[in-house]
C-alpha positions in Angstrom: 0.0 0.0 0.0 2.4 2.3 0.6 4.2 1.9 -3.0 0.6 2.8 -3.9 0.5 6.0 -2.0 3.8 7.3 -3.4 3.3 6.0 -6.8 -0.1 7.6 -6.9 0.4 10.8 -4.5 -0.8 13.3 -7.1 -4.5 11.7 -6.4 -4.9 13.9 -3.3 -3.0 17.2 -4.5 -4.9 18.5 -6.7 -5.4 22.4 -6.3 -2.6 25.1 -5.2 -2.7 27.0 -2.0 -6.2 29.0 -1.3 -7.4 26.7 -4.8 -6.7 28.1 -7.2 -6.3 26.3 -10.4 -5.3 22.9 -10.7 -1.8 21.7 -10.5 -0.1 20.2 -13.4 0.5 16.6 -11.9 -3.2 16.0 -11.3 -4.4 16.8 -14.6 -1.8 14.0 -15.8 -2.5 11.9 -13.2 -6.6 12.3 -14.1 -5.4 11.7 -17.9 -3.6 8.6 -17.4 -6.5 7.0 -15.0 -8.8 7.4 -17.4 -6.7 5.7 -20.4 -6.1 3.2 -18.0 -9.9 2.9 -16.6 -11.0 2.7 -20.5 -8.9 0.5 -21.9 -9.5 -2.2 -18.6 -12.0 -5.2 -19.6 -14.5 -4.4 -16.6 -14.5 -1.5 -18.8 -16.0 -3.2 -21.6 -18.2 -5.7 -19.6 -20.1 -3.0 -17.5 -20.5 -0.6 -20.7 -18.2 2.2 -19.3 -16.0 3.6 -15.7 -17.2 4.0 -12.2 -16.6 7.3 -11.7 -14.2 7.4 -8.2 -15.1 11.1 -7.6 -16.4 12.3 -4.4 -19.5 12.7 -5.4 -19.9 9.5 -7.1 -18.4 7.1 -5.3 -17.8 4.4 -7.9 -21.7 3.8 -8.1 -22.5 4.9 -11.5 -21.3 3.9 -14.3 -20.2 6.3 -17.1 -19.1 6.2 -21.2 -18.2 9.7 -21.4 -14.4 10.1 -20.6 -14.7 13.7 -20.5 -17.3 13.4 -18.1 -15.6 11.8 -15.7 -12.1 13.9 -16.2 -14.8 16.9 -15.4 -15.9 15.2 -11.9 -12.4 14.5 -10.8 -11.0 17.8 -12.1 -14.0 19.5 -10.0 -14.5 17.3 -6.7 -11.4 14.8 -6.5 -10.7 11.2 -5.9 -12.8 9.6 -2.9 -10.8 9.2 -0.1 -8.4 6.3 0.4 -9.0 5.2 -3.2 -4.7 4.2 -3.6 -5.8 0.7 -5.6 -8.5 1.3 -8.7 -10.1 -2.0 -7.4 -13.6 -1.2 -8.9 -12.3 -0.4 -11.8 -10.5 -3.6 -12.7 -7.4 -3.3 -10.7 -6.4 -6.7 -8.5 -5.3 -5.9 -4.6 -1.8 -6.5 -4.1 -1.8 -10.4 -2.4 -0.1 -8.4 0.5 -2.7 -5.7 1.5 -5.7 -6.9 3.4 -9.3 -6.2 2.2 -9.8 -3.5 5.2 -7.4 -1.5 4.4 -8.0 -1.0 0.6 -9.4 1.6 -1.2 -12.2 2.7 -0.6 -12.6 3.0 3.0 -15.9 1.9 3.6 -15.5 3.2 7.6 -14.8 6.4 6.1 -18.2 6.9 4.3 -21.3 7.7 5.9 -24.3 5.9 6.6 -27.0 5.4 3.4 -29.4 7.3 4.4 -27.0 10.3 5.7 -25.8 10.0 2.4 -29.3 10.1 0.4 -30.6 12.8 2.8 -27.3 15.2 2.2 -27.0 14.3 -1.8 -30.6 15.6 -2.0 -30.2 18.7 -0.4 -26.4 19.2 -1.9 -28.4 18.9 -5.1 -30.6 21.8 -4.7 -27.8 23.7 -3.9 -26.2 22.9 -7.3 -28.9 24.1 -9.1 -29.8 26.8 -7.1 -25.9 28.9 -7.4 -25.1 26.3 -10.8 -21.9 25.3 -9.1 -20.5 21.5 -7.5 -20.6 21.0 -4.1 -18.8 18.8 -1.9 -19.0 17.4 1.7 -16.4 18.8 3.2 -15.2 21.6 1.7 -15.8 24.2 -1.0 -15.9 23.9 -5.1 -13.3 24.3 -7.2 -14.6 26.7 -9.7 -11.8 26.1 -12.2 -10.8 29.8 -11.9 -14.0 31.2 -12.7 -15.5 33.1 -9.4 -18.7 33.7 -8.5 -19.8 37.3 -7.5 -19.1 38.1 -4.4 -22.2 38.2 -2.9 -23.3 35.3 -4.3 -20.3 33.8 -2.8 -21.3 34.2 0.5 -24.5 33.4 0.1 -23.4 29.8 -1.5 -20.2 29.2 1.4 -22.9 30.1 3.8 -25.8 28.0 2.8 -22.9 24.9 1.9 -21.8 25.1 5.9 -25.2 24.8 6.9 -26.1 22.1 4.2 -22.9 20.0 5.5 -23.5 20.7 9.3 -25.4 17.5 10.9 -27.9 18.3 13.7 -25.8 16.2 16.0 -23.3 13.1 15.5 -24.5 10.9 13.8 -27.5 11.9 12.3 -28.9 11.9 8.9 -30.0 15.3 8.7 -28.9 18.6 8.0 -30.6 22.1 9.8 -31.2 23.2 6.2 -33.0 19.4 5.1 -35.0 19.0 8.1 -36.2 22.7 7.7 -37.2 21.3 4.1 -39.2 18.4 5.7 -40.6 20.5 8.6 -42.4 23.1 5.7 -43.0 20.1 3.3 -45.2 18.8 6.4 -46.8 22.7 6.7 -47.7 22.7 3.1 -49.0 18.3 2.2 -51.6 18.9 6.3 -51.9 22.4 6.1 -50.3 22.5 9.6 -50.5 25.6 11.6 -47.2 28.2 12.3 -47.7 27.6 15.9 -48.0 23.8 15.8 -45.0 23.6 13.5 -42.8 25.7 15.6 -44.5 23.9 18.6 -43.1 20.1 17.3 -39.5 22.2 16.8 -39.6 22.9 20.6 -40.9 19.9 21.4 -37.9 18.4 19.3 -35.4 20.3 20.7 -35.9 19.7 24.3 -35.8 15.8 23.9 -32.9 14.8 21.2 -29.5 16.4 21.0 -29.8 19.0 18.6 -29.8 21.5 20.8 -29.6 25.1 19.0 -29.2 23.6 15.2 -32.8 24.2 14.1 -34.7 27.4 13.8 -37.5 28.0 16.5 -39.7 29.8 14.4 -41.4 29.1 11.3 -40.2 32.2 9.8 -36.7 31.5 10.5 -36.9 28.0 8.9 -38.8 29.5 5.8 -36.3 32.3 5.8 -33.0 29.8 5.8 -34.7 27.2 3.4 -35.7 30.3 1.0 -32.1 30.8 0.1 -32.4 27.4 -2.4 -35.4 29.1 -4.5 -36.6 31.7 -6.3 -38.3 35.3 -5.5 -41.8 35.6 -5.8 -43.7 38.7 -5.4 -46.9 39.2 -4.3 -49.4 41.9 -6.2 -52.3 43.0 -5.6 -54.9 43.1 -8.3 -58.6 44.5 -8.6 -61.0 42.0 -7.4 -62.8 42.4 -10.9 -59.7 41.6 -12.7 -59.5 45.1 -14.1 -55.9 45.7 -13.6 -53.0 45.2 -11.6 -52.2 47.8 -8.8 -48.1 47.7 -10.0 -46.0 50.0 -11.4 -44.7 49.1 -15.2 -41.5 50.0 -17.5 -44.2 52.6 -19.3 -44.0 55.1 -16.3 -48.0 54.7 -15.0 -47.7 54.4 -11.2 -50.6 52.1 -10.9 -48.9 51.0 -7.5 -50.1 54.0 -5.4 -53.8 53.7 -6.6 -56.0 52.5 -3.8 -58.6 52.3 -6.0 -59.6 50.8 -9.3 -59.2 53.3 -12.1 -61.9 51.2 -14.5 -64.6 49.6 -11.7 -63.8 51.8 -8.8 -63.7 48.9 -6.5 -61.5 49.1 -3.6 -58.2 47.7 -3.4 -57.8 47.1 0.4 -60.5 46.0 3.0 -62.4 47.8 5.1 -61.9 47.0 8.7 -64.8 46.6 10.7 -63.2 48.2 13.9 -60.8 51.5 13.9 -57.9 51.5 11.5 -55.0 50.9 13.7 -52.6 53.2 11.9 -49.2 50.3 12.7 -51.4 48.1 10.7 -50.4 46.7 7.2 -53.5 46.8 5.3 -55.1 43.7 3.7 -55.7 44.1 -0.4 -59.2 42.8 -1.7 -57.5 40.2 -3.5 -53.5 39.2 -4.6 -51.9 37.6 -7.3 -48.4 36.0 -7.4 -45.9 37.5 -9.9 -42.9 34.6 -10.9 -40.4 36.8 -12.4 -39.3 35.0 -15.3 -35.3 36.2 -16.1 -34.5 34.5 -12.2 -35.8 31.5 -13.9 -34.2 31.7 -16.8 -30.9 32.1 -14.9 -31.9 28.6 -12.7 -32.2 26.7 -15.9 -29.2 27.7 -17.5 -27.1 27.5 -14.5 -28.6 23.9 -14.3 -26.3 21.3 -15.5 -29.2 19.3 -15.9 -31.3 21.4 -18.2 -28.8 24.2 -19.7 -28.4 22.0 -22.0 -32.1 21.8 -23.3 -31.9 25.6 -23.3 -29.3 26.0 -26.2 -30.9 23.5 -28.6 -32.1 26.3 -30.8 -28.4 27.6 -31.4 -26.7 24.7 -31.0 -29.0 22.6 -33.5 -29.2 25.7 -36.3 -32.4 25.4 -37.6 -33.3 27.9 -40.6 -35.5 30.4 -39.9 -39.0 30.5 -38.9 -38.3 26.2 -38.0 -38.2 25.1 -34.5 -37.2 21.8 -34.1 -35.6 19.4 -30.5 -32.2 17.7 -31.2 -34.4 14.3 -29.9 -37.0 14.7 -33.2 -33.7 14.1 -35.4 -32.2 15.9 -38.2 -35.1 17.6 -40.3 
């Protein structure tokens, strides 16, 4: 093993001080594992490589070798992996079976892992970047703004932080599950908020989960998308919203067709501290925030581009799956 860990050293050194940019030997290294990996017979047999990276684990099985460079060159090698057994190597004679590879003690549980891949990701299509378990992305030199930065770090520590040894949740996925319950039995603020007491005070999470339920919608809103909230005549006339044309239909209080109200009329004295409540609300998706999601999606930027990448002629649309025209 330890001929293994010399001979193969440049697994486990792959980025230069503060990560930036990956060092020369590990690119090499990645070349030669996958000309090796390839050209292997369990290659053949399965129909392609278990990818080794972190994220991967050897599990899936994958024809693209460019693919696979692009997981390694972004997450690394899993850890321990000195001898490519599932990927046709032989274990030295001399090396016992619990001290190869993979180390399986070094992997968490199945369901930690599930729970944490799920939420990890969201987060990778929520900022369009990789994410790890232990540590940050390489972004191959290109940096996210600065704000957006934070926001990702900050969400990733909290995504990777488990409520308390051993367990198989994060704060940020049981937040997901505690408003997933709020929305599928219309459960009450107060009674969700009560069972996160009530959880606290007899397990070992002690401060990792938000007491209130607008804390826990607040942390968990940081995966999604805005969505703003308009209010609209209760005819259907118009919207009360202010446009790119310059009409400040947002400071109306009334309809400017039907006349009818825009807010409620309270029954007892207007308390003054008081929001008041509109007649009736829409909700406005913006649409280039979504936009943005998709393409930053590695699972459906590609579907975006068809209609470049395919050049149709003009005036003919036509998906790359309907074949060539």
């Amino acid at each position: 093993m330890e001929y293994y860990r010399y001979y193969r050293s440049w697994m486990y050194d792959r980025t230069f001080p503060g990560r930036i940019g990956l060092k020369p030997n590990f690119i090499i290294g990645v070349e030669g594992f996958i000309s090796w990996a390839f050209a292997q017979e369990l290659c053949r047999s399965e129909g392609g490589v278990r990818c080794p990276c972190l994220k991967c684990e050897c599990r899936p099985i994958i024809s693209d070798p460019q693919e696979i460079t692009a997981h390694l060159h972004r997450r690394g090698f899993i850890a321990n992996y000195w001898v490519w057994t599932f990927n046709g190597e032989e274990l030295p004679s001399n090396v016992l079976e619990t001290s190869n590879s993979h180390a399986s003690s070094s992997r968490p549980p199945v369901e930690y892992e599930e729970n944490f891949n799920l939420i990890g990701d969201m987060v990778e299509d929520a900022f369009g970047v990789n994410v790890t378990y232990d540590e940050p992305e390489d972004f191959g030199g290109e940096e996210l703004p600065n704000e957006e930065a934070q926001k990702f770090y900050q969400l990733l520590n909290e995504m990777n932080t488990p409520l308390f040894d051993g367990s198989s949740d994060s704060k940020l996925s049981m937040c997901v599950r505690l408003l997933a319950v709020k929305v599928n039995w219309n459960v009450p603020d107060q009674c969700l908020e009560f069972f996160v007491k009530m959880m606290l005070d007899s397990t070992a999470m002690k401060d990792n989960l938000p007491t209130t339920f607008y804390e826990a919608k607040k942390l968990v809103s940081k995966l999604g998308l805005r969505v703003r909230k308009i209010d609209c005549c209760i005819n259907g006339c118009m919207l009360f919203y202010d446009n790119e044309f310059g009409t400040q239909d947002g400071l109306l209080e009334e309809c400017k067709f039907c006349m009818s109200p825009r807010y409620k009329v309270p029954s007892r004295a207007v308390n003054t501290n008081q929001d008041r409540v509109a007649v009736k609300s829409m909700f406005y998706l913006p649409i280039i925030p979504r936009l943005k999601r998709m393409f930053a999606s590695m699972h459906s930027a590609s579907q975006m581009t068809w209609h470049h990448t395919n050049n149709t002629s003009p005036g003919t649309m036509r998906h790359p799956s309907d074949g060539e025209a």
